[in-house]
C-alpha positions as CSV (number, residue, x, y, z in Angstrom):
1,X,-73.0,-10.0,52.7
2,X,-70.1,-10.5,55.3
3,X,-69.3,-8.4,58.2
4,X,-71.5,-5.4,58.1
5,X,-68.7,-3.5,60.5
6,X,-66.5,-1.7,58.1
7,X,-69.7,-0.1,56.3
8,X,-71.7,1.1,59.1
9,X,-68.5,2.9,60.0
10,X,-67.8,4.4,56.9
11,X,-67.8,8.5,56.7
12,X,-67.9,11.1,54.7
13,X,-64.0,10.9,53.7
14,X,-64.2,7.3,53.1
15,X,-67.2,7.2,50.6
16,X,-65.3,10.0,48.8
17,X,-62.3,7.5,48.7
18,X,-64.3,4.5,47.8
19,X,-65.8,6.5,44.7
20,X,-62.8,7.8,43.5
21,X,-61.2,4.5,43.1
22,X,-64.0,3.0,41.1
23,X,-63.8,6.1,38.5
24,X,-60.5,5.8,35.7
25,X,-58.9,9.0,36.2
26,X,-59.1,11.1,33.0
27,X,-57.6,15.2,32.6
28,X,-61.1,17.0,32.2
29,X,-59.5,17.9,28.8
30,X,-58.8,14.7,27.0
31,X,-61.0,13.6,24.3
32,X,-63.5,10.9,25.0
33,X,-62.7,7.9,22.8
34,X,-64.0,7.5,19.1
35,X,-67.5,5.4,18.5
36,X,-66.5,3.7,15.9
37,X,-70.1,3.4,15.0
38,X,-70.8,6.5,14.4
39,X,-67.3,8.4,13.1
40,X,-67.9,12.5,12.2
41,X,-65.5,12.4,9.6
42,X,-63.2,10.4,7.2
43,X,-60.7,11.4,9.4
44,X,-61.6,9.8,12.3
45,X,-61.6,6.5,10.3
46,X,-58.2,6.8,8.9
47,X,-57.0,7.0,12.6
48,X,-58.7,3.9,13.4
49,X,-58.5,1.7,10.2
50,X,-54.6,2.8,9.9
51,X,-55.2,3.4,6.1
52,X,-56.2,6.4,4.2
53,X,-59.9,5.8,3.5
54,X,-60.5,7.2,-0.1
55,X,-63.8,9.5,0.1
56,X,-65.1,10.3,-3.8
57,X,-65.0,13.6,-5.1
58,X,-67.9,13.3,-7.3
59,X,-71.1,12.2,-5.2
60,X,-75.0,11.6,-6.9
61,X,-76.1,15.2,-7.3
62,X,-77.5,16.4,-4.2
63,X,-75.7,13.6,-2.3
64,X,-73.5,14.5,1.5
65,X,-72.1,12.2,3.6
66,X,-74.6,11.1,6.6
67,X,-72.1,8.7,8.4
68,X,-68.8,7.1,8.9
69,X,-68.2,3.8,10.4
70,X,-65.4,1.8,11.1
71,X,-66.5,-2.2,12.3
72,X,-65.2,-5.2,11.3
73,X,-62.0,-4.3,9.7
74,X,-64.4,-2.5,7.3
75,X,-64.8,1.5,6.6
76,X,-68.2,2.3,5.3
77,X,-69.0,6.1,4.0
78,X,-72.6,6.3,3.9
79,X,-74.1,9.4,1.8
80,X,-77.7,10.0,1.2
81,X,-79.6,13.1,0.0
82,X,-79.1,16.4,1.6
83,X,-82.1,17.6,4.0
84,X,-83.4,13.4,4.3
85,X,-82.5,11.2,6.4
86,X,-82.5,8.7,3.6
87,X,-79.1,7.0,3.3
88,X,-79.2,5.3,-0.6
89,X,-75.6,5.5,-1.1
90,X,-73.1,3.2,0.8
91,X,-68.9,2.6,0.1
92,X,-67.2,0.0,1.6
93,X,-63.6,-0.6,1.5
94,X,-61.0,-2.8,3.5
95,X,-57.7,-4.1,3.1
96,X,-56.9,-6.5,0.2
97,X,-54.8,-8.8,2.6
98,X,-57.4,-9.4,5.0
99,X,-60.5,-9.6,2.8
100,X,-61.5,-9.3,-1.5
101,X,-64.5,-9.0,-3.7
102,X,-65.6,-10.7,-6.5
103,X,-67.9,-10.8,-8.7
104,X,-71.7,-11.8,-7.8
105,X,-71.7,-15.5,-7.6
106,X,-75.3,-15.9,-6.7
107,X,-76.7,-13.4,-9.5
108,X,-78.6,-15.3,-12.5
109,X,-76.5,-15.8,-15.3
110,X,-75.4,-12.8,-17.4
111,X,-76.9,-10.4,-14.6
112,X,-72.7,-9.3,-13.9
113,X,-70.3,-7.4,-16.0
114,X,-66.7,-7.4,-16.3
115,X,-66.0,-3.6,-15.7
116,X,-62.8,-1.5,-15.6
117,X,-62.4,1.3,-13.1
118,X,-58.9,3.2,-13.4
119,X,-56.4,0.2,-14.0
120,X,-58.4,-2.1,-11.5
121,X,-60.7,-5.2,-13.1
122,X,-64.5,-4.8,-11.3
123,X,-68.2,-6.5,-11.4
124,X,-71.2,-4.1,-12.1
125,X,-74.7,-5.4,-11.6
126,X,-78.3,-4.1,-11.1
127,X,-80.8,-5.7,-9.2
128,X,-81.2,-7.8,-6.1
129,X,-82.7,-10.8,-4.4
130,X,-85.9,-10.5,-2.4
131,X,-88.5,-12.5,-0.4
132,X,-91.9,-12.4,-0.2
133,X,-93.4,-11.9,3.3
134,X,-93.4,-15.3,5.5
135,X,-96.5,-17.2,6.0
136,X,-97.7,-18.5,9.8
137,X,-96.9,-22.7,9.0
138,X,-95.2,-22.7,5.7
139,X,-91.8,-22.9,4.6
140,X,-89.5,-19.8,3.9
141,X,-90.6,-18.3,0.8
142,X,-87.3,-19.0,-2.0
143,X,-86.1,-15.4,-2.6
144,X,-87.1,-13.9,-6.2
145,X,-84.3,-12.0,-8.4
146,X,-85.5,-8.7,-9.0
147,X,-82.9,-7.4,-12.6
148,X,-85.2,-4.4,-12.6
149,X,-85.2,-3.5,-9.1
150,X,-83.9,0.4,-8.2
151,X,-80.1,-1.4,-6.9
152,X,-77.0,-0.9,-8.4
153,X,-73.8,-2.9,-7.5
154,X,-70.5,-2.0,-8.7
155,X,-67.1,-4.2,-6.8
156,X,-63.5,-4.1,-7.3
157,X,-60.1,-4.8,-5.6
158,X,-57.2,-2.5,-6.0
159,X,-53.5,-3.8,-5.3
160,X,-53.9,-2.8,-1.6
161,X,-57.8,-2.3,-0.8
162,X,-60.9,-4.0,-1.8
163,X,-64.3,-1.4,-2.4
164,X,-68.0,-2.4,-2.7
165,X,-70.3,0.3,-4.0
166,X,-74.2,0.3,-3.3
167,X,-76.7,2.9,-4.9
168,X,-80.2,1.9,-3.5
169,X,-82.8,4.1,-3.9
170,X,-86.2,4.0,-3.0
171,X,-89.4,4.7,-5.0
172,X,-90.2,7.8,-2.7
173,X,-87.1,9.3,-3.8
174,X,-87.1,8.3,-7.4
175,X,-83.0,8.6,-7.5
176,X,-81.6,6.8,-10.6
177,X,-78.2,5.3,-11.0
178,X,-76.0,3.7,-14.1
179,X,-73.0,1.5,-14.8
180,X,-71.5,4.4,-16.1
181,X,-71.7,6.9,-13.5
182,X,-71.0,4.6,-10.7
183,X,-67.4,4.0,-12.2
184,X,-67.0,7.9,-12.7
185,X,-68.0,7.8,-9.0
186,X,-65.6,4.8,-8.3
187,X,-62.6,6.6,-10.5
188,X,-63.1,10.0,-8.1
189,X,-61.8,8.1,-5.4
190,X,-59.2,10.3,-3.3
């Protein structure tokens, strides 16, 4: 487009010039920048949430951490069992002036329980909502509580941080959860 003149001119130096400006110069020894998608350690989140991220120091038996994300002003430590790609076990946390849980406000009546963890009021429940497959010409299907399904739920807010914990596990895997270990899990917090 334009005047072709300049570019059928152009030589070796020059190309060499024109690519050097298009490229941010780096030292070959600096560290590329963190994916906040997919963080390698707890560490890496702290640097780019600005708070210490609490990791627990009891995990599900069997349990390591698969993957550390920090998005939406959110840090989520996601553990499944060793030797599977299966990820089952998910903490979120975030700061308490910015955002708060609560308790489920869509969960049938007397599915939710008043908990304590450490000093800190909290909701446990188990189950969740789910939808039968769609049908070609007919209207969303409403979504069916399922109390007995293999999810556990456990929320709280703490004077500076707010922490959602979420134990799925699927029937392949045959994992089991409770109220009570998911607050001993909550309590190991460090």
């Amino acid at each position: 487009m334009g005047d072709p003149y300049p570019i059928e001119w152009i030589g070796e130096k020059e190309i060499i010039e024109l690519a050097e400006s298009l490229v941010v110069e780096r030292p070959v020894d600096a560290l590329p920048p963190l994916d906040p998608e997919y963080l390698k350690s707890v560490e890496e989140a702290e640097r780019l949430a600005g708070f210490d991220v609490p990791a627990p120091t009891l995990l599900p038996q069997g349990y390591e951490l698969k993957r550390v994300v920090w998005a939406d002003n959110t840090a989520r430590l996601i553990y499944g069992p060793q030797n599977s790609t299966e990820t089952t076990f998910l903490i979120f946390m975030g700061r308490i002036a910015e955002n708060k849980v609560e308790s489920c406000l869509d969960c049938p009546p007397g599915t939710v329980e008043d908990v304590q963890i450490g000093p800190w009021q909290g909701w446990y429940w188990r189950g969740i909502f789910n939808m039968a497959p769609s049908v070609s010409g007919q209207p969303a299907p409403t979504p069916i509580w399922e109390a007995d399904a293999r999810a556990w739920h456990l929320v709280w807010n703490t004077d500076t941080l707010w922490f959602s914990m979420f134990y799925m596990s699927p029937d392949n895997y045959g994992g089991e959860m409770n109220k009570e270990t998911l607050i001993k899990i909550a309590e190991s917090l460090k």
